[in-house]
Structures are given as structure tokens and as C-alpha cells.
N, C-alpha and C positions, 0 to 999 in steps of 0.2 A: 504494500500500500504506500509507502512512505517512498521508493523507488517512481511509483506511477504520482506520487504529488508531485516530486522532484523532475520530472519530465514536464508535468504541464507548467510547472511556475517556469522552468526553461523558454518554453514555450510562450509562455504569457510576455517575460520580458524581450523575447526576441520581437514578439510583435509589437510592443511601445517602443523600442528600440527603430523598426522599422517602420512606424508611423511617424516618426520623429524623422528620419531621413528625409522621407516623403515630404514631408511639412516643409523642411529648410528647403527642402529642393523648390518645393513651389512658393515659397518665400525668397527665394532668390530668384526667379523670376519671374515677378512681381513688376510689373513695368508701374512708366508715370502716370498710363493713363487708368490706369488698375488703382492705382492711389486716387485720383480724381473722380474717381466714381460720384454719381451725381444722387438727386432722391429716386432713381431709377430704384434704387436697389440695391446691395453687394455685388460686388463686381464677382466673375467665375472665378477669379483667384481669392479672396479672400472666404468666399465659400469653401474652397480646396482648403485652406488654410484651416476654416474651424470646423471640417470634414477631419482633419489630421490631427487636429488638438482633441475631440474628442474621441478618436478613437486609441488614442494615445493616451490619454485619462483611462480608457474601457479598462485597456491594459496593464496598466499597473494599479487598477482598484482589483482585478480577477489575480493578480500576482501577488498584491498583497494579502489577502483573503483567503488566498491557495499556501500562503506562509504562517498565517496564525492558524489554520486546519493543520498544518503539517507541525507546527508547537503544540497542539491541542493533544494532538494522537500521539506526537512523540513522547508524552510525559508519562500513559499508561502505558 
């Protein structure tokens, strides 16, 4: 059991890890007119942006959750 927690929390931080890539990537191309966006709306990049902060959050609230489970069981 503690083998199979220690794989998904592996798992968990690869994937905030890699939403986090994601994000800076579309944060770094971010142009000026991406900034100026008007009351249209969020521009498609700042959408990609808090498309990637929250999934990036998912992942380290199920990583950290998956680490107090795995303290929980460890102690019986």
C-alpha cells in the first residue's frame, strides 16, 4: 500500500511540476497585445495561464493529501 501511495504522490508532483512548465511557457509568450486585452474579455493566453495555475494547484493539493494518507497508515 505505502509502495502504491509513493507512486501516485510521484505522480501527482510530476504533474504540478509539469503544469508549471506549461504555464511559464505560455507566460513567456505572452505578447503586448495579450497584455492589452480590452473588456472583450481574457485574452486566450491569460486563460492558458489560469488553465495552468489551476491545474497546478489540483496537483499539489492531491500530492499533499496523498502525503498525510501515507503518514496516516504509516504510523499503524
Amino acid at each position: 500500500m505505502n509502495t502504491f501511495l509513493v507512486i501516485l504522490i510521484a505522480l501527482a508532483m510530476a504533474g504540478a511540476l509539469v503544469a508549471l512548465i506549461r504555464g511559464i511557457i505560455v507566460f513567456l509568450r505572452t505578447t503586448e497585445a495579450d497584455l492589452r486585452a480590452g473588456p472583450d474579455g481574457p485574452s486566450v493566453s491569460s486563460q492558458q495561464q489560469n488553465k495552468m495555475m489551476s491545474a497546478r494547484v489540483g496537483f499539489q493539493a492531491v500530492a499533499v493529501l496523498l502525503v498525510v494518507l501515507l503518514l496516516l497508515l504509516s504510523r499503524h
